[in-house]
Structure formats: structure tokens, C-alpha cells
N, C-alpha and C positions, 0 to 999 in steps of 0.2 A: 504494500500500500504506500503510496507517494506522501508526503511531505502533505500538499495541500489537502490530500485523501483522507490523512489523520486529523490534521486540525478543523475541518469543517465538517467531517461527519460524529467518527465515533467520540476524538475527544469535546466537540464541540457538544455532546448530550450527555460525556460523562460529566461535566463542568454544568448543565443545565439541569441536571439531576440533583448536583449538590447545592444549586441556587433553589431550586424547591423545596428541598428538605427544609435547608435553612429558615426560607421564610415559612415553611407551616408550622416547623418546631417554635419558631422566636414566639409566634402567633399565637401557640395551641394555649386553648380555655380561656383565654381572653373575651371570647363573646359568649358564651355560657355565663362566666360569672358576671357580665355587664347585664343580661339577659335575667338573671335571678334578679339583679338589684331596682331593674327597673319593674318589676313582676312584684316587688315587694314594696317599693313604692308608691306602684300602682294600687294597690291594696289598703297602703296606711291612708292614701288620699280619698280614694273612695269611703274609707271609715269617717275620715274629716269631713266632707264635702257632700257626699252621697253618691257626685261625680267627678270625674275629671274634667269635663267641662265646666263645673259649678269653682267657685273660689272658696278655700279654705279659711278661716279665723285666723288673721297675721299673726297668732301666737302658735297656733296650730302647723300653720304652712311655714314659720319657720323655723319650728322645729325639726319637720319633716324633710327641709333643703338640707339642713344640721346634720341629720343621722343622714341622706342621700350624699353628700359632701364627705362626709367620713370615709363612707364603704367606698366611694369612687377612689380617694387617695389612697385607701388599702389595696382596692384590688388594681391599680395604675402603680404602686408600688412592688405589688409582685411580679408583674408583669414584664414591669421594668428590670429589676433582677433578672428573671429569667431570659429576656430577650439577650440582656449583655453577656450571660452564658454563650446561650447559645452562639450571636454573633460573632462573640470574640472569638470561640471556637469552631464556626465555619470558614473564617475568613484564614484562620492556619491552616485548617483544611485546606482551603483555596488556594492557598497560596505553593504550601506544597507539591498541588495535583497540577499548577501550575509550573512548578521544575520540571516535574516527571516528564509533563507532554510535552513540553518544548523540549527536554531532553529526547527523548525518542523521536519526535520530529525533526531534530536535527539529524540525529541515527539514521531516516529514513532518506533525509535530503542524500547522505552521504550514500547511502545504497540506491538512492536513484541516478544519482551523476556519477560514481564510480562503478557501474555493473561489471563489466568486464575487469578488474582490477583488482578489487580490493571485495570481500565475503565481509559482509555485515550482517548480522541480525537486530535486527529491530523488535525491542522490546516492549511487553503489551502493559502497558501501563494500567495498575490496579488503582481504585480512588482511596486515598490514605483515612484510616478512621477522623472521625472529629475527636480531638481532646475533649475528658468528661470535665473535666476543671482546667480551664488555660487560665492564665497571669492573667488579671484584667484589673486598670489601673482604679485606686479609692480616689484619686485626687480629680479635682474640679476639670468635667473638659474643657478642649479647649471651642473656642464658637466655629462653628463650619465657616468656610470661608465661600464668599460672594460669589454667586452664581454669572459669568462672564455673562458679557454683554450681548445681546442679539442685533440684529439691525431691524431698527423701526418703521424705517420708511424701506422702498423700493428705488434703489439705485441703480440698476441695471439685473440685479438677481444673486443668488450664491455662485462662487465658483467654481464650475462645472469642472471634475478633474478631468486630466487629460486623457483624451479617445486614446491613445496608448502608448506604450512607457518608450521612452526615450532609448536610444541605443548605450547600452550598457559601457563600462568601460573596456580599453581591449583588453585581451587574454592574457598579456604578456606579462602580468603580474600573478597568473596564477604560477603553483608550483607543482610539481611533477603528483599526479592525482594520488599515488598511494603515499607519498612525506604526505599531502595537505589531508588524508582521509584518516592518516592516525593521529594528526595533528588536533584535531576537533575533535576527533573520538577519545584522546587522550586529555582533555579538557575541558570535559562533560565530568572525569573523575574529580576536578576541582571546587564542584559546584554545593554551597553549603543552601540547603532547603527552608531553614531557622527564618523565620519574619521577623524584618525587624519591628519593633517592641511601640512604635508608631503606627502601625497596623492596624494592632488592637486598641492603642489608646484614641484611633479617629472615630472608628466603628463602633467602639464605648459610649464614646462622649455625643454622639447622636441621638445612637438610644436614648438619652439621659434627654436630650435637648428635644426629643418627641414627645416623650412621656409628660416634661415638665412642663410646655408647650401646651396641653393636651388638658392637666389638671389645674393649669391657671384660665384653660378655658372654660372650664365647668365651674372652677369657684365662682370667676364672674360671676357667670347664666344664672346661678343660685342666688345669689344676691336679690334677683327679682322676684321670689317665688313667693313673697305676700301679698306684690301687685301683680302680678302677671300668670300667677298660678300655676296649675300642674303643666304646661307648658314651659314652661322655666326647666322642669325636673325633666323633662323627657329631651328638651334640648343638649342640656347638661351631660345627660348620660351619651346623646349621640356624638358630643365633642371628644369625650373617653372612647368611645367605638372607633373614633379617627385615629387614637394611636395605633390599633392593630394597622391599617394602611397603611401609615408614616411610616413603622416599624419595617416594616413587610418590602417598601421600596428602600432604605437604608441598607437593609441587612441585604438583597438580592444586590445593590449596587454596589457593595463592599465585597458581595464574596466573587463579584466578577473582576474588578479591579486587583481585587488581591492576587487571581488569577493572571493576572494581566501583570502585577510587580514579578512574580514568580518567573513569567518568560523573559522579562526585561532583565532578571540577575543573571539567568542562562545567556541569554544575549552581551551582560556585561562581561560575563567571565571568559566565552571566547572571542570579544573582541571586536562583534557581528554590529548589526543593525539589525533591525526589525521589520518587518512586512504587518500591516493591518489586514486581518479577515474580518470580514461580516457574513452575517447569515444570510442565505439565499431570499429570505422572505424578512432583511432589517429592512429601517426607514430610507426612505430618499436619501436623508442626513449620512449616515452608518455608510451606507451603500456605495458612494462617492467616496469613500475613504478607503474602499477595499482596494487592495491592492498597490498603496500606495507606502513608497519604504524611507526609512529615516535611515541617516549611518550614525555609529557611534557618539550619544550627546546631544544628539539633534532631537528638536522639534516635529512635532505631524505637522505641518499648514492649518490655520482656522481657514474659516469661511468658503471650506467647500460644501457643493449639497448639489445634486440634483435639480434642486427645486428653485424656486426665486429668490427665497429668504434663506440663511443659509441657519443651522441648529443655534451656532456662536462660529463668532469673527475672532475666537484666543487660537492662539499655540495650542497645541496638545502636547502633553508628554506620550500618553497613548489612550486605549477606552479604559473606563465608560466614557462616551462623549454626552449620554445623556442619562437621567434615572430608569433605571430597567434597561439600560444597553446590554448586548450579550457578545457585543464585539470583541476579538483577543488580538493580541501579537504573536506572531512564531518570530523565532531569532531567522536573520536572511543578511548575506553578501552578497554584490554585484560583484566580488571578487573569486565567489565561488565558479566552481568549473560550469561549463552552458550544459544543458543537458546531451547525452550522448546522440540521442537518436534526432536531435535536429529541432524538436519540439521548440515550444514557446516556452519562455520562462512562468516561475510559479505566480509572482506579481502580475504579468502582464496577462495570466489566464485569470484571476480573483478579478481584475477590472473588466474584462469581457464576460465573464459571468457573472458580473454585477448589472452592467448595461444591459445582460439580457432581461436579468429580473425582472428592472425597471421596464424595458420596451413590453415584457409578457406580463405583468401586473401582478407578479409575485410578493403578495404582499398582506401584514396581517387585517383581523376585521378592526383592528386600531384606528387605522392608517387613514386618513378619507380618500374614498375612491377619484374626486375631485383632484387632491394633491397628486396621486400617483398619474394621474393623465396628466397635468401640469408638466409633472416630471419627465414624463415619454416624448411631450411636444418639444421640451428642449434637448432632450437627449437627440431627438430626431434632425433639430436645425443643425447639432454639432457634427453629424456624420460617421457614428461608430462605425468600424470596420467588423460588419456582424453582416448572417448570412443574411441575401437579398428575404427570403421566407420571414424571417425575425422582423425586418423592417419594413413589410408589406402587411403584416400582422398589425404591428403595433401602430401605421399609418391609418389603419382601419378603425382600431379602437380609438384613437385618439377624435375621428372623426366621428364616430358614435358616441364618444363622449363615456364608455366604460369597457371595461374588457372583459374578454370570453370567460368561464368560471374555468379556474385551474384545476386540471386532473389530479386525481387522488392521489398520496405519494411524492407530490411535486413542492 
């Protein structure tokens, strides 16, 4: 299996696997116990009032915010704890199953460009248990930092990346395939799997900053509940119901990222650069990113997309580019050997089957069907080098204004 073959199928679902567990574990009995309290609520007020609809005696109803305001901070306290378990220890998870696959995706690069040469086996990467207790820091976090800027207006559009990769460097800096194939292979033995200790203290300190987020916003909503009655209380309880979501896009974002540190220390230790994948069915945003490679140090480009607007106009260091991305890095040199049999390189196939995506409407029920034809009409003015069939497809839909439904599997 290729290099590209590993990272965007199998290891791409084992990493998806463990961004699900993640977020049901952070999540689990959070809306049961939110679910009793308002079940119990519901009941003291009905004994006060007769109804919920009717208002309660302002001695009465604020008592009942009193004891509703307790149990939310208890059960938003446990929850809390438990999410940062968890968390911290998906994101070491992640991070690890992160070496592994980039390790053996490099493995696989080397058995792809040296066939004749050098025998490598490519090793099937297992996903590393979660830690039942990882280190997870007592001290105050620190505040999330600023979500980069978008563009507001329409300027001309995002930056479409380029119809396809530029000619590589020449050859003549590689060196003789089997020194450079035990060179790498002998340099994947150097690679230490340990997160650093910033990991866990970001993906902590979130948690913390959801939860708390979460239970200042129910204290408020209580405050009203001798004017505004059992409305107040049902509000309340649904601003607590918001941490499980908040929690749920933290924790999935972290254990992708973390993923994402883990190929980036493979990539540091031999020296490489990195190649961006996205999934066949990411956003416009994600999609324009595949295949696009950084060397040693370097920045991703902001302000590419597909689409008009572009996700954000920053630098990247790599993904998530956005909450819930599932985009990775594999380690990649334009110094390594060209493939043997003539083929295209692995970058420049992740941008043609991104374009196709887009041109075929591969895409989730997220996405608005509107944006992805957007997307197709510019892909189409720039002229990808994709079969005439792809672009007499996507000429069509784009003129219908939707696209065919994607076969199953796809």
C-alpha cells in the first residue's frame, strides 16, 4: 500500500475512530444527569405554581433557581473533571498514533520509490491504548488564543491553489536510493513518541474554559427566575446542555491536531517537510490545501479555498484549519527519489483528487450544496488538468445549479 494509500484511507479512520471515542467518552452522562435535573425541576415548579407556564411566589421561585443553580454547578463540575481525563488522555493517544502513521508512511514512501532496490516492510500500525490517568495540569489555563481573521468583504475571492505542483527540484541532489532508503529508515529509530506537556495543558485549559463559560451562563439565566419564571430554569439548564457540544468540538479538535504534532516531530527528526491530506469529502477550505507541501520550518499559505471567501487569511503551521477538521500531514521531500514507474508524485495526485471532489460534489450534508457549486464554477474558470468526462460532469451540475447524488462507497 502507497504512502498516500495509508494516510487517507486506513490510517485516516484509525485517527477518526479515536476522535469519536474521544468525544462520546468526554460527553458520556452529561445529558442524563442534565435530563434528571430538569425532570426535577420541572416537578418542584409544578408543586409551586400548578404550572410551568403559571409564575411561582419570588420566594418560592427563588429558591427553586437556588437548588437548580447548585445541581447544574455539581453536575458541570463533574463533567468537567471527566472531560479533562479523558481529553488529556486522547490527545496522547493522538499524538502517538500520530508517530506511528507517519512513521510507517514514510516506511511505505521508501518501499514505493525504492522497489527494485532496497526490501522494506511496512509496518501495520496498531492505535496505542488511551492513558487511564495522564498528567493533566491543576494550574489556571491558559485563555485560547484568537481565532485568525476571515475576510469580510469580497475582494476578488480565496486563493485558488495551484491547478498543479510546480516542477520539482532536479535529481541531482538525491543520493544513491539504497544510502538514502537506510538513511530514513535508520531515522524513524530516533523518533521519541512523548507529547510535549503543552498538549495536555491546551486541551485542559479549554475544557475548563467551556464548562466555566457554560455555568456563568446558567447562573445569569437564574437570576431571573422570580420574574420570568420556569423559563429562566429551562433556559439555564439548556446553556449547561451547550457544554457537552463545546466539549465535544475541543476534544475532536485536539485529538486531530495532536495527531497532526505527532507527524510534524517525524517530519522534524528526518529533516523532511510535510505534504497536507484532506479527506475526499473535507470542505472547499481543507480541500484546496491538499496536496500542498511546506519544507523544513515553513508555513502552509493562509487564504486558500476553493470558494470566494477563503476559511482564514493566517499562516498555518499545519491542521486543524478549522473546529472539527480531520485534515493530517504525512512527512514529504521534493528531494526524495521520483517514483520509479514514471507516475505522478504523491502531492500532485492529493491536488487532482481534490479538484475532483470538488468538480463531483463530494461532499458532507454540512456543506451547503450552494457553496460546493460556487466552488466547481471557479475550479472550472481555472482549468484543472482533469479528465474531459470530470469537466463535462461538473459543467453540467454547475448549470443545474446541484449535483448528481454520489454512489455509495464514494
Amino acid at each position: 500500500m502507497s504512502q498516500a494509500e495509508l494516510a487517507a484511507g486506513v490510517h485516516a479512520d484509525q485517527l477518526a475512530q479515536v476522535e469519536e471515542d474521544a468525544a462520546t467518552d468526554a460527553t458520556d452522562g452529561l445529558g442524563a444527569e442534565l435530563a434528571a435535573v430538569l425532570a426535577a425541576a420541572t416537578a418542584a415548579w409544578v408543586t409551586a405554581a400548578e404550572s410551568v407556564s403559571a409564575l411561582a411566589a419570588p420566594a418560592r421561585a427563588a429558591a427553586i433557581g437556588s437548588r437548580v443553580g447548585a445541581e447544574l454547578a455539581r453536575v458541570l463540575d463533574g463533567s468537567r473533571r471527566r472531560a479533562r481525563l479523558v481529553a488529556a488522555g486522547s490527545v496522547v493517544q493522538a499524538y502517538r498514533l500520530g508517530v506511528a502513521q507517519a512513521g510507517a508512511e514514510v516506511t511505505a514512501a521508501v518501499a514505493e520509490l525504492t522497489p527494485a532496490r532496497v526490501r522494506v516492510d511496512v509496518p501495520a500500525v496498531q492505535v496505542p491504548p488511551r492513558p487511564d490517568r495522564p498528567r493533566v495540569p491543576a494550574r489556571p489555563p491558559r485563555p485560547a488564543p484568537e481565532p485568525a481573521a476571515a475576510h469580510d468583504d469580497d475582494d476578488g475571492g480565496g486563493e485558488l491553489p495551484d491547478v498543479d505542483i510546480d516542477d520539482p527540484p532536479a535529481e541531482d541532489t538525491i543520493v544513491r536510493l539504497d544510502v538514502w532508503a537506510r538513511t530514513v529508515l535508520d531515522g524513524l529509530d530516533d523518533i521519541d513518541d512523548s507529547p510535549p506537556d503543552d498538549l495536555v495543558d491546551e486541551v485542559a485549559g479549554r475544557v475548563d474554559e467551556v464548562h466555566r463559560d457554560r455555568a456563568e451562563q446558567a447562573r445569569e439565566t437564574l437570576r431571573g427566575t422570580d420574574t420570568v419564571g420556569f423559563p429562566a430554569v429551562a433556559a439555564a439548564v439548556r446553556h449547561a446542555q451547550s457544554a457537552g457540544a463545546g466539549t465535544e468540538r475541543v476534544v475532536r479538535t485536539a485529538v486531530n491536531d495532536a495527531a497532526g504534532q505527532g507527524a510534524e516531530q517525524v517530519a522534524e527528526t528526518l529533516g523532511v517537510g510535510r505534504v497536507w491530506i484532506a479527506e475526499r469529502t473535507g470542505c472547499r477550505h481543507c480541500l484546496a490545501y491538499s496536496g500542498q507541501t511546506v519544507e523544513p520550518g515553513e508555513q502552509f499559505p493562509g487564504g486558500l479555498s476553493f470558494d470566494v471567501r477563503p476559511f482564514s487569511t493566517a499562516a498555518l503551521d499545519g491542521p486543524p484549519l478549522h473546529p472539527n477538521c480531520r485534515c493530517r500531514t504525512s512527512p514529504w521531500s521534493w528531494a526524495w527519489p521520483r517514483p520509479p514507474d514514471g507516475s505522478i508524485t504523491m502531492p500532485t495526485a492529493l491536488r487532482r483528487e481534490a479538484q475532483r471532489s470538488i468538480l463531483r460534489g463530494h461532499a458532507l450534508p454540512s456543506e451547503p450544496r450552494s457553496a460546493r457549486i460556487r466552488a466547481a464554477d471557479r475550479l472550472l474558470d481555472a482549468g484543472p488538468p482533469l479528465p474531459r468526462s470530470v469537466l463535462a460532469a461538473a459543467e453540467r451540475a454547475v448549470a443545474a445549479g446541484r449535483f448528481p447524488p454520489v454512489p455509495a462507497g464514494l
